[in-house]
C-alpha positions in Angstrom: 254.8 106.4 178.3 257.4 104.2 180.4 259.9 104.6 177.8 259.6 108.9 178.4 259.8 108.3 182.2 262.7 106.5 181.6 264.1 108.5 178.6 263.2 112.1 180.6 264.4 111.1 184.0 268.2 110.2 182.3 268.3 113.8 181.1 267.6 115.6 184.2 270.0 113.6 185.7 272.4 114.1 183.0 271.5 117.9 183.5 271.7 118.6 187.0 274.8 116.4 187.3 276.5 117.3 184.3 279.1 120.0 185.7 280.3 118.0 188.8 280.2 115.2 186.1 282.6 116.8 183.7 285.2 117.7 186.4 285.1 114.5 188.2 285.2 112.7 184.9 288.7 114.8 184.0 290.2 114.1 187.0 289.8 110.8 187.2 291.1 110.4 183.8 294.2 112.3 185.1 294.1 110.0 188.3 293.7 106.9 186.6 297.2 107.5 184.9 298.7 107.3 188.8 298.1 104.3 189.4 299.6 103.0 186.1 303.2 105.0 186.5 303.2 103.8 190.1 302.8 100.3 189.2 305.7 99.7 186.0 308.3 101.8 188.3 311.0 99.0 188.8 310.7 98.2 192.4 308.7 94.8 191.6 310.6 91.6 192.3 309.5 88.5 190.8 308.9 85.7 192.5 308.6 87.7 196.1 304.7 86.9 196.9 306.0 83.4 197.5 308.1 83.6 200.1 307.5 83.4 204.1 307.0 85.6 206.6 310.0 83.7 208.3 311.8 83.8 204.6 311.6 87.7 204.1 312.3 88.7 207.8 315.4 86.3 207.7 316.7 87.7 204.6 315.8 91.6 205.6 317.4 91.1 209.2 320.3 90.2 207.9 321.3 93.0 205.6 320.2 95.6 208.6 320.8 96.6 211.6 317.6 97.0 212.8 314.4 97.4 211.4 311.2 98.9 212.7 308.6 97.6 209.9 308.2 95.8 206.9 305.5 97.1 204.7 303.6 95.6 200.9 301.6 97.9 199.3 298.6 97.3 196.3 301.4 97.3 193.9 303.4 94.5 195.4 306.6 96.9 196.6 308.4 95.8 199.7 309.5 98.5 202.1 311.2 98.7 205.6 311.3 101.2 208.3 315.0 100.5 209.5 317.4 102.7 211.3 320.6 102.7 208.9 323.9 105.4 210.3 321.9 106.1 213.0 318.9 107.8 211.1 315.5 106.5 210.1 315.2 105.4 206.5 311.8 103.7 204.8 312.6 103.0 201.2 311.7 100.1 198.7 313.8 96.7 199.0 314.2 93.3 197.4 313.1 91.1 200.2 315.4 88.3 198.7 318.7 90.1 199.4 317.8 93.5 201.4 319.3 95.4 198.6 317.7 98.7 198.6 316.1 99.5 195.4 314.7 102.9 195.8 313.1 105.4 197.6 309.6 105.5 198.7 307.0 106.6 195.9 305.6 110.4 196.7 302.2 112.0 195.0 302.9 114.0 192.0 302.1 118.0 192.1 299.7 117.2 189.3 298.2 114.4 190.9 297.7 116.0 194.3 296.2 118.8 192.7 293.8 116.6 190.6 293.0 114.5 193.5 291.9 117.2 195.9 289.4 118.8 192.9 288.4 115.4 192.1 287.0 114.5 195.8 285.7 117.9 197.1 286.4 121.2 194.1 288.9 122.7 196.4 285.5 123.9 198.8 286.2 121.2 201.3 282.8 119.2 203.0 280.2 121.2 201.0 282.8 120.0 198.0 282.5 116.1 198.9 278.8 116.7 198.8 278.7 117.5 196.0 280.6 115.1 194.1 278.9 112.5 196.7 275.7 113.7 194.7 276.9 113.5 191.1 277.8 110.0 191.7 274.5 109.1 193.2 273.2 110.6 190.3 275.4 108.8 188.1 274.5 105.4 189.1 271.1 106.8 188.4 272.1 107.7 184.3 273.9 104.6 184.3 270.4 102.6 185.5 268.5 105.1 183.4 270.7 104.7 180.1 271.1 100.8 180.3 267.2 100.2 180.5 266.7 103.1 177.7 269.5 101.0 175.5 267.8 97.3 176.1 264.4 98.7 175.1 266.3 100.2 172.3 267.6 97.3 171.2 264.4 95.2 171.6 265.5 93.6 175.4 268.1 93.0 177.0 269.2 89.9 175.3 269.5 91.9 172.1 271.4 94.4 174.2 274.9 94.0 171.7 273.1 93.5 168.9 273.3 95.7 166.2 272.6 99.5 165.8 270.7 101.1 163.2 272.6 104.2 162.6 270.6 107.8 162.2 273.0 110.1 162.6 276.7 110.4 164.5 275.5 111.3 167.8 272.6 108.8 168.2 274.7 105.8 166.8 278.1 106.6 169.2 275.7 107.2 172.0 274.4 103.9 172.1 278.1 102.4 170.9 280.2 103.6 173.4 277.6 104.0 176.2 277.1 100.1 175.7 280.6 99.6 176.7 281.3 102.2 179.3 278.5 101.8 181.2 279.7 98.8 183.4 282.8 100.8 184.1 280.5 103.9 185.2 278.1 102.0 187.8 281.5 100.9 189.3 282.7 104.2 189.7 279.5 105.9 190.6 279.2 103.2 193.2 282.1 102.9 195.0 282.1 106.9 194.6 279.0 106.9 196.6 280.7 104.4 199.2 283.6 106.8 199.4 281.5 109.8 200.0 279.1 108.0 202.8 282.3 106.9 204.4 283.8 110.3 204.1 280.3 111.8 206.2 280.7 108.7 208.3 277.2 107.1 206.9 278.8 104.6 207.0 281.2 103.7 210.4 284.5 103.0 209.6 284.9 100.5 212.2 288.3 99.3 212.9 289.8 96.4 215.0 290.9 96.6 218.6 292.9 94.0 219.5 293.2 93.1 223.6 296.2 91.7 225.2 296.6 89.9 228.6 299.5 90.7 229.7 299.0 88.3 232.6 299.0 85.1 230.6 302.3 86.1 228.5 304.7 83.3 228.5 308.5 84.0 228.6 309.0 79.8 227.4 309.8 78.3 225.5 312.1 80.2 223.2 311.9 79.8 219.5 313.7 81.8 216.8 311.5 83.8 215.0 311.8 82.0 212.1 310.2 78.9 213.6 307.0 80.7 214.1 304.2 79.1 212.8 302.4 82.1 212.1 305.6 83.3 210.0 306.7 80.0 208.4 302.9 79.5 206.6 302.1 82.9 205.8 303.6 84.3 202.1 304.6 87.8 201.9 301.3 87.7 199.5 298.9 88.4 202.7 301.2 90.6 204.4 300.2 94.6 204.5 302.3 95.7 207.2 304.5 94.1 209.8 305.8 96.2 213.1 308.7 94.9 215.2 308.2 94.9 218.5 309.5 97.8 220.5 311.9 96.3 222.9 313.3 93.0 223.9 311.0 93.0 226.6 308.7 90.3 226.2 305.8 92.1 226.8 306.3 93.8 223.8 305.1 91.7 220.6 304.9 92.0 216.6 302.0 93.4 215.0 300.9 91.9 212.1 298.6 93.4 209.1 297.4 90.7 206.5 295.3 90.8 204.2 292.2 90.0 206.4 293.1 90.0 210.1 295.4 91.8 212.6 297.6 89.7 214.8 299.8 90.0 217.9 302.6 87.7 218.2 304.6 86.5 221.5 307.9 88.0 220.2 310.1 84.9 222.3 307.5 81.4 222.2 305.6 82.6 218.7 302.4 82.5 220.6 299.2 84.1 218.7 298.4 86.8 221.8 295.4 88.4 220.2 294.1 87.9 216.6 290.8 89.6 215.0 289.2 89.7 211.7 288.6 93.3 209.8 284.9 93.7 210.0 282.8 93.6 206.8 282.9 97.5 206.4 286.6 97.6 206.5 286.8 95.3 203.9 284.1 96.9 202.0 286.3 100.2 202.0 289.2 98.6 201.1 287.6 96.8 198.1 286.0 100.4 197.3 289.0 102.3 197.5 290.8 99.3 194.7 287.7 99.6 192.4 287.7 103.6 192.5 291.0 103.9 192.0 292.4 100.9 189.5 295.2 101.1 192.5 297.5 98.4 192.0 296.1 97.3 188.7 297.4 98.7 185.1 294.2 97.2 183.4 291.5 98.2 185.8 293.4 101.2 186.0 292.9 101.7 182.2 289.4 100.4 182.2 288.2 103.4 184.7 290.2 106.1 182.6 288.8 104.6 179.4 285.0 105.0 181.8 285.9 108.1 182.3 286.9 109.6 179.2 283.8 108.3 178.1 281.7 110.7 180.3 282.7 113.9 178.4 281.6 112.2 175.0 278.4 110.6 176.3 277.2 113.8 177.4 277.6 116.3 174.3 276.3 113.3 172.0 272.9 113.0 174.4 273.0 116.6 174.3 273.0 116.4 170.5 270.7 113.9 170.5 267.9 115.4 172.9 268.0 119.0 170.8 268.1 117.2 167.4 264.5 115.8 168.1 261.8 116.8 166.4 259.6 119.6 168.0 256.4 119.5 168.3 255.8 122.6 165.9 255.9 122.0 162.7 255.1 124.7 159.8 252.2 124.1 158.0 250.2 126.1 155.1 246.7 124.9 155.7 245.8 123.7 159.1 244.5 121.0 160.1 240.4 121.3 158.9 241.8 122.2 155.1 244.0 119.4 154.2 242.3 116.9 152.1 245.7 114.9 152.5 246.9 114.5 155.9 250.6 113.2 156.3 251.2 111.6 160.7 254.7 111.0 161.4 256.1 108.6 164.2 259.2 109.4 164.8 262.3 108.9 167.5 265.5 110.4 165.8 263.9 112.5 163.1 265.1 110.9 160.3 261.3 109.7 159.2 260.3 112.8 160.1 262.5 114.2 157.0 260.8 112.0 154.6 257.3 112.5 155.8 258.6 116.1 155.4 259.8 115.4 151.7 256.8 113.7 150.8 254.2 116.7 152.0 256.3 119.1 150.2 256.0 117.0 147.5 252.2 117.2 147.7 252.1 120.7 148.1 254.5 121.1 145.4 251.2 119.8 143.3 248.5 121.8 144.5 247.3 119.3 147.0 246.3 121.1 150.5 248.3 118.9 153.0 248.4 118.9 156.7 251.9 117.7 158.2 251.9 116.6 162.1 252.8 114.0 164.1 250.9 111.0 165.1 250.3 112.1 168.6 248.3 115.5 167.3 245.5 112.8 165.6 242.2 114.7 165.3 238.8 115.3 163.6 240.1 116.1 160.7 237.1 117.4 158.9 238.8 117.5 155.3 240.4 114.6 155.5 240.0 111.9 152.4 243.5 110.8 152.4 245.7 109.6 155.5 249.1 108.5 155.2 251.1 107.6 158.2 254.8 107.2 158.0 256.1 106.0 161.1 258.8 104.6 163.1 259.2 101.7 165.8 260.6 101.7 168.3 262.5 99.5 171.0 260.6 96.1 171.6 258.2 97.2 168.8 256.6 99.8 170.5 255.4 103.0 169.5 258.4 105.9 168.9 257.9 108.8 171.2 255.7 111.4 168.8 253.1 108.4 168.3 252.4 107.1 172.0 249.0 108.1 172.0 248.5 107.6 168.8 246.0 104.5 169.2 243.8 106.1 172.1 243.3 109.4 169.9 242.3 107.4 167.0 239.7 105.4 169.3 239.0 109.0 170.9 238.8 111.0 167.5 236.6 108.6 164.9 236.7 110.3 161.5 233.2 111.8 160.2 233.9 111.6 156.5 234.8 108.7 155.0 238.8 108.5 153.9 241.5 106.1 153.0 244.7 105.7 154.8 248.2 103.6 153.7 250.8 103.3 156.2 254.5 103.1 156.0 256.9 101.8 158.6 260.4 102.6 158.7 262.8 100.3 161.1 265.6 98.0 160.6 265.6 94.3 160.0 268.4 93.6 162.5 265.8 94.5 165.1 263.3 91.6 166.2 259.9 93.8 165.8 260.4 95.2 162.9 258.0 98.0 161.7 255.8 96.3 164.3 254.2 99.7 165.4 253.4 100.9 162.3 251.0 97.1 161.5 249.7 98.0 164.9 248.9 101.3 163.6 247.5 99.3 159.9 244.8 97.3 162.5 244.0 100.3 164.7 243.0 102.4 161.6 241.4 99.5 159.4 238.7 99.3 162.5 237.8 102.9 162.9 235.2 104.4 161.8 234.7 105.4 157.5 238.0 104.2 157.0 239.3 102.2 154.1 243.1 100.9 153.7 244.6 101.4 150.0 247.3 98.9 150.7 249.3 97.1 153.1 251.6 98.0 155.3 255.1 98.6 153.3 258.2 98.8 155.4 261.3 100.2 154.6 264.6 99.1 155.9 267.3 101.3 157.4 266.3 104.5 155.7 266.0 103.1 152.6 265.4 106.1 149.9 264.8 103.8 147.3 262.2 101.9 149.0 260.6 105.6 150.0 260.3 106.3 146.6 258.6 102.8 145.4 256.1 103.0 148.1 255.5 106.7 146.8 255.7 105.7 143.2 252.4 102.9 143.9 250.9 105.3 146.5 251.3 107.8 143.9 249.6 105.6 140.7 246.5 104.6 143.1 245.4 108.6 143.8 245.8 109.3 140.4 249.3 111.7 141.1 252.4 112.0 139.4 254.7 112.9 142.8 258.8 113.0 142.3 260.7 112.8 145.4 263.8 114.6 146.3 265.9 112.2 148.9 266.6 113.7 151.9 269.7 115.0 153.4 270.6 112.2 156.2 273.4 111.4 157.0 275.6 108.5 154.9 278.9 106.6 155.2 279.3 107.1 151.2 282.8 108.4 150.2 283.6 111.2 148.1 283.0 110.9 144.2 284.9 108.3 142.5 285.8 108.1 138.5 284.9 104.2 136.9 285.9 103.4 133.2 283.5 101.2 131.8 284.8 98.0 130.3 282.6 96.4 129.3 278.8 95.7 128.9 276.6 92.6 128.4 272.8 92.3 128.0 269.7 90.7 127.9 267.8 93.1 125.7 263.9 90.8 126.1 264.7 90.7 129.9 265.9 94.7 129.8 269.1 93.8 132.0 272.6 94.3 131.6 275.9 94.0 133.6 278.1 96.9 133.4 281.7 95.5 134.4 283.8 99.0 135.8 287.5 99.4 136.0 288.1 101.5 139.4 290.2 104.5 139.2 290.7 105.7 142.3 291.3 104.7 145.9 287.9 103.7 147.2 288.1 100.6 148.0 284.8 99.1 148.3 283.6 95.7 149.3 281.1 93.2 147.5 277.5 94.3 149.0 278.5 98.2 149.2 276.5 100.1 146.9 277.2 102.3 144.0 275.2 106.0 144.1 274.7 107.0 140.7 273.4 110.4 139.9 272.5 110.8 136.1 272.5 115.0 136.1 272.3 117.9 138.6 268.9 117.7 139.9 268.5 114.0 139.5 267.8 111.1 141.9 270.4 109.2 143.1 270.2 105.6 142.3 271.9 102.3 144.3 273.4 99.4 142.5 274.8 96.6 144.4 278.3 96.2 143.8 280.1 92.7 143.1 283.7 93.1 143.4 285.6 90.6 141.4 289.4 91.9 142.1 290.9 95.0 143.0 290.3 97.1 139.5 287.4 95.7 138.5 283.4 95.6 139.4 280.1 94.6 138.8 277.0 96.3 138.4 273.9 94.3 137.2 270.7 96.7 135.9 267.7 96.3 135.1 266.2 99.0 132.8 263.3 100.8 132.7 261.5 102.1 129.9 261.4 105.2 131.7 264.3 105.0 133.7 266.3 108.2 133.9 269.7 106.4 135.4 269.0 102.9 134.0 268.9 104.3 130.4 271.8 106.6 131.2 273.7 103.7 132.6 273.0 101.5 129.6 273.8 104.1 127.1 277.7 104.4 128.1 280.4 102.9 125.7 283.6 100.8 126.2 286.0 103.0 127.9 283.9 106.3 129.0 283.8 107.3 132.2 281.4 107.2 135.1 281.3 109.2 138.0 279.7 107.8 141.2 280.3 107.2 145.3 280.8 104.2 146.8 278.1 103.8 149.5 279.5 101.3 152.8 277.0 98.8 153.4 278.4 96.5 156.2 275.3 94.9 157.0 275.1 93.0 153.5 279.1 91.8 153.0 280.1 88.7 153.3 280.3 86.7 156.6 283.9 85.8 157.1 283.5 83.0 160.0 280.7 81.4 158.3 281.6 78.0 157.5 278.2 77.3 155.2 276.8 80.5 153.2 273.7 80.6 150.8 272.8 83.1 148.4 268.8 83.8 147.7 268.5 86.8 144.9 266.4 87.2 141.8 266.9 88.6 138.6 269.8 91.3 139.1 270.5 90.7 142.8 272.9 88.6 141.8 274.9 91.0 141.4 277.0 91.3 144.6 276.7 87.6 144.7 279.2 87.0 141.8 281.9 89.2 143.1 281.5 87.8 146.7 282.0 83.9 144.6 284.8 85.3 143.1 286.3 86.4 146.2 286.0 82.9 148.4 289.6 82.1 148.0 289.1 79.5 150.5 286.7 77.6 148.7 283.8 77.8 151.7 281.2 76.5 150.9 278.4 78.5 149.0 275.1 77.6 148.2 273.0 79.7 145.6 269.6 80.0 144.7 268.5 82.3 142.3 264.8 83.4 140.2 264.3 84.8 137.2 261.7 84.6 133.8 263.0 82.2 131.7 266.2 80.8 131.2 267.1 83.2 128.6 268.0 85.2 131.5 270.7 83.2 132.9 273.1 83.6 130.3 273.9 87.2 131.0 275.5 85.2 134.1 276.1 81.3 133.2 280.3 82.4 132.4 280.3 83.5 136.2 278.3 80.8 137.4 279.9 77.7 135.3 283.4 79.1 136.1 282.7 79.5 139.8 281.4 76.2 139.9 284.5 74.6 138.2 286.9 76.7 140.4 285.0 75.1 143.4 284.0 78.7 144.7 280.3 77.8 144.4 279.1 75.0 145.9 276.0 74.4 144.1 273.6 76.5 142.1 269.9 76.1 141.7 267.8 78.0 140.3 264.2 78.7 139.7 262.5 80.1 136.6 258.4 81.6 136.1 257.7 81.1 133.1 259.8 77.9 131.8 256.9 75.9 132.6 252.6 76.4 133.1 253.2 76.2 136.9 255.4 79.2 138.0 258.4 78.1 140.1 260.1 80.6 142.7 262.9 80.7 145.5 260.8 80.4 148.1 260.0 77.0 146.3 263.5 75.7 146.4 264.0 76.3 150.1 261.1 74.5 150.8 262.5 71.5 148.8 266.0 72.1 149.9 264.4 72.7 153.7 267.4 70.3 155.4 270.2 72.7 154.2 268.6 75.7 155.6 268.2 74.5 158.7 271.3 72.7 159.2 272.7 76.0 158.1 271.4 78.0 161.0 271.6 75.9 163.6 275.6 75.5 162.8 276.0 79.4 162.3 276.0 79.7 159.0 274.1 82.5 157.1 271.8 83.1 154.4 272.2 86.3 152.3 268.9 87.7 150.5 269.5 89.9 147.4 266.7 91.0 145.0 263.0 92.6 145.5 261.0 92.9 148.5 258.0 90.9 147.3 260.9 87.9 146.9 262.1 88.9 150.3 258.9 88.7 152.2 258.3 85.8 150.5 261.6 83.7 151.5 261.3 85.4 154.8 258.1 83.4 155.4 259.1 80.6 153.9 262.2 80.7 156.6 260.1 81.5 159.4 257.7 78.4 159.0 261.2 76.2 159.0 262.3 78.2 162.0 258.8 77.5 163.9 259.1 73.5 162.6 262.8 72.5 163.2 264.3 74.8 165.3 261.9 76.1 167.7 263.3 79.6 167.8 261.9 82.8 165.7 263.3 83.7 162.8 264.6 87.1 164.4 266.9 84.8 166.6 268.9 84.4 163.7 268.3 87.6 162.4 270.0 88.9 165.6 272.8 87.1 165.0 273.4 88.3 161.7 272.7 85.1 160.2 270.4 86.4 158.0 271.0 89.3 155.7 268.8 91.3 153.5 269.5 93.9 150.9 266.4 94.2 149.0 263.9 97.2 147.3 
């Protein structure tokens, strides 16, 4: 419920602001180029801040014949107001020599133009309104978006961590939002500032300096360049500087620094008045730098980068709020027919398109299903199958379509007696992960006639293949034969590349083989990207770890099943025929290049992108590998890799841990317990463990690590998850 406050009150913002948002936000970008071509035109001397008052008025005296003011603006130009042939001249000078560099800078046509619809939209007060509003509401979004991000992201210390990608717009939403944001609450600010100032809100309060005239002294005479005042201020401080108006002595210089106005005695030197700028001038002047990057080519580019960023931030959460599922979703038979009901909990959609896959499926069968989300829970008086496919979100909280999930299933207790599995989709750089959906495992297992037919099974970042095995169990247990169809989301694969199979290996009692590939084309894929096979039109795609062991050549390490429509195909290809297949990015599972200690976990064929990765550590870091399998039989489709490596000093050391060499079954998870001083020295120095192979190993290891995190580090295991110090590409 708090996260929809939050999540509905930064579109209505967004919405009512949007407009005024746009215009200010191309503007400024065209105003935050000003300040940029001001500051690199040539009429900066180095080395000028340092001098005196007394320095620079010596030197500028000199060249003229008289001169009415000396000025330094925010870019650090020096200009006098002299009279030169009898006329009055400002223009830029070097305050060194005098020499006239150039005249004073005037506002471009574009610039003027861009300035006066950035501030008021050409309709003058009703104009700064306005835009006074959109950047009140703008520091709104901004407050809005960064507490919608953190419980995104699991809190605000995991606010740069990772993010799961579901589609263009959600994933550059969050990206660049994370980085312009800061940038935005400074404009929207100061904007704000600006406008109350503008209304006078705000009193622009300004210094009023009193001088008695009675208490003047006429002695004794310095030279001005003995005045104190002038010999220990720099040029630095100075904003303007006016000459006094006569020689009369009652006449006096008037001085602008930085942070005070003061009157000078224009014969003894005397201070005659001297006042502070109140807080609010200072405020305004601060406001107006921050606003307007005057004076500062980075800060400059920093706001036009903020502002560019407006434009894009609002089309992508555009996209992203009318790509949401909708409540309505089409269903044959409603919700008292279906003898298999299908819940979704969903945030993005994207588990909303398996759940939708899956009922179709089911349908597809005969079966009467009943698709909805997981806030519509009812009496459904049908019901002898529940299966709930659902999403977490943020901190491990419930996605939007499954708030009030638990209360309705408290509210709603089932008559009839049914069974129920659940699946949780999520990400395992994120702390909580699938947490909802084992909330949603407990809720169900204690209401009424119910009856769980497994655990919880998670899938990781939209994980097709993982779908498909929980489908495939789900599938045996009812006593159905169901055959998926993978959705259409949205992929960083390639296009189609051509392989030329080199050579083959196997273990024909184990049923693996490695499949070495020379590359044909261009893609250029990295060890840990996957390789999408597709057998024949109409069949499932299929994901093999790749191992990359130079530019031409790759690994691919299979396992075949009996039954296996892409395994057997795989396995049935000769020396030098042809394979057709996309490379599939996987940056979350290559390599870690600033890792100074690495280890490898995997079992049976995940070792596949392991040995390419080996083969790449050119700089001999050091690796440690762990690896399970049957017997030792099963090595030797490897041990040539392995021995080499090891020889080459690419591999540190390689363990490994076979089931049925001996009665008592030995595993991975047994080695890191033995081996429990590496691990943790490993992630408390930043190194990071890699986990290649299925997710029964994975959840094993992962507990294994946990109980090592709890005893020598006293930090959860997510902490170094977070960090990417742990990576997982298991199924």
């Amino acid at each position: 419920m708090i996260v929809s406050v939050w999540r509905y009150s930064h579109l209505l913002f967004a919405i009512i602001s949007s407009i005024f948002l746009l215009i200010a936000s191309i503007t400024g970008v065209i105003l935050a180029v000003e300040p940029i071509s001001n500051k690199i035109e040539p009429y900066s001397v180095s080395g000028a801040d340092e001098l005196s008052l007394a320095e620079t008025l010596e030197n500028l005296n000199a060249k003229y014949e008289e001169i009415l003011a000396i000025s330094r603006d925010r870019n650090g130009f020096i200009s006098v107001t002299a009279i030169v042939d009898g006329k009055n001249e400002a223009f830029y000078v070097n305050p060194f020599t005098g020499e006239r560099l150039g005249a004073l800078l005037q506002k471009k046509p574009l610039f003027q133009f861009a300035t006066n619809l950035h501030r008021s939209l050409f309709l003058k007060s009703t104009g700064r309104f306005l835009i006074g509003l959109a950047s009140f509401l703008l520091i709104l979004i901004t407050i809005s978006g960064i507490v919608l991000i953190a419980k995104r992201q699991g809190g605000y210390r995991q606010f740069f961590a990772p993010v799961v990608r579901e589609n263009f717009s959600q994933y550059n939403h969050v990206v660049y939002a994370r980085f312009s944001l800061i940038p935005l609450l400074v404009l929207a600010i100061t904007g704000v500032y600006l406008s109350l100032l503008r209304f006078d809100v705000i009193p622009d309060t300004q210094v009023a300096l009193q001088v008695d005239f009675d208490s003047i002294q006429e002695e004794p005479f310095k030279e001005y360049t003995e005045f104190d005042l002038f010999k220990t201020t720099p040029l630095s401080e100075l904003r303007e500087l006016e000459y006094p108006f006569s020689e009369f002595v009652e006449d006096y210089y008037i001085i602008r620094l930085k942070n005070k106005e003061v009157y000078l005695n224009q014969v003894t030197g005397d201070v005659l008045a001297e006042e502070k700028y109140p807080t609010v001038q200072v405020m305004s002047s601060w406001a107006t730098v921050l606003h307007t990057g005057e004076g500062s080519i980075l800060w400059s580019i920093v706001l036009g980068l903020g502002s560019l960023a407006i434009p894009f931030l609002t089309v992508t959460g555009f996209i992203v709020y009318f790509k949401r599922p909708k409540t309505k979703i089409k269903n044959t038979y409603n919700k008292n027919e279906g003898t298999y009901v299908v819940l979704v909990g969903t945030e993005g959609g994207t588990t909303l398109q398996f759940a939708q896959e899956f009922h179709k499926q089911l349908l597809s069968i005969g079966k009467k299903s009943h698709l909805a989300l997981m806030n519509q829970y009812t009496h459904f008086k049908k019901m002898e199958h529940l299966i709930v496919i659902t999403a977490t979100y943020g901190q491990g909280e419930a996605p939007a379509s499954a708030e009030k999930f638990v209360h309705l299933v408290k509210k709603h207790p089932q008559k009839q007696a049914f069974n129920f599995s659940v699946v949780g989709f999520g990400s395992t750089a994120y702390p909580n992960f699938c947490q909802f959906a084992y909330e949603t495992h407990e809720v169900l297992e204690t209401s009424n006639n119910s009856t769980a037919l497994q655990e919880v099974f998670t899938v990781n970042d939209q994980s097709f293949e993982a779908f498909n095995n929980w489908c495939a169990t789900w599938s045996k247990k009812v006593g159905l034969n169901i055959l998926l169809e993978k959705p259409k989301l949205a992929t960083n694969s390639l296009p189609p590349s051509t392989f030329e199979v080199i050579n083959k290996a196997e273990i024909p009692e184990d049923d693996t083989f490695l499949l070495s590939l020379k590359n044909l084309n261009d893609s250029k894929p990295i060890s840990g990207d996957l390789l999408s096979v597709i057998p024949e039109e109409g069949a499932r795609e299929r994901l093999y770890s790749i191992g990359k062991l130079n530019a031409e050549t790759l690994l691919i390490s299979i396992r075949r099943h009996e039954q296996g429509l892409c395994s057997n195909y795989l396995h049935q290809l000769g020396q030098n025929e042809k394979l057709t297949a996309t490379v599939v990015d996987n940056r979350n599972f290559h390599f870690p290049k600033n890792a100074k200690k690495t280890i490898f976990i995997a079992t049976g064929t995940g070792i596949g992108p392991f040995l390419g990765m080996i083969e790449e550590n050119s700089h001999k870091k050091e690796i440690h590998m762990y690896w399970g399998a049957r017997t030792t039989n099963s090595f030797n489709l490897y041990k040539n890799y392995i021995d080499k490596a090891l020889q080459d000093g690419k591999l540190t050391n390689f363990k490994n841990a076979y089931s049925r060499n001996q009665p008592e079954k030995i595993y991975v998870q047994h080695l890191i317990k033995q081996d429990k001083e590496l691990f943790v020295e490993v992630l408390k120095k930043k190194g990071c463990i890699m986990i290649c192979g299925s997710i029964a190993m994975q959840k094993e290891v992962l507990q294994e690590l946990q109980q090592l995190c709890n005893e020598h580090l006293g930090k959860d295991l997510s902490h170094y998850q977070n960090r990417k110090q742990i990576k997982m590409d298991c199924y």
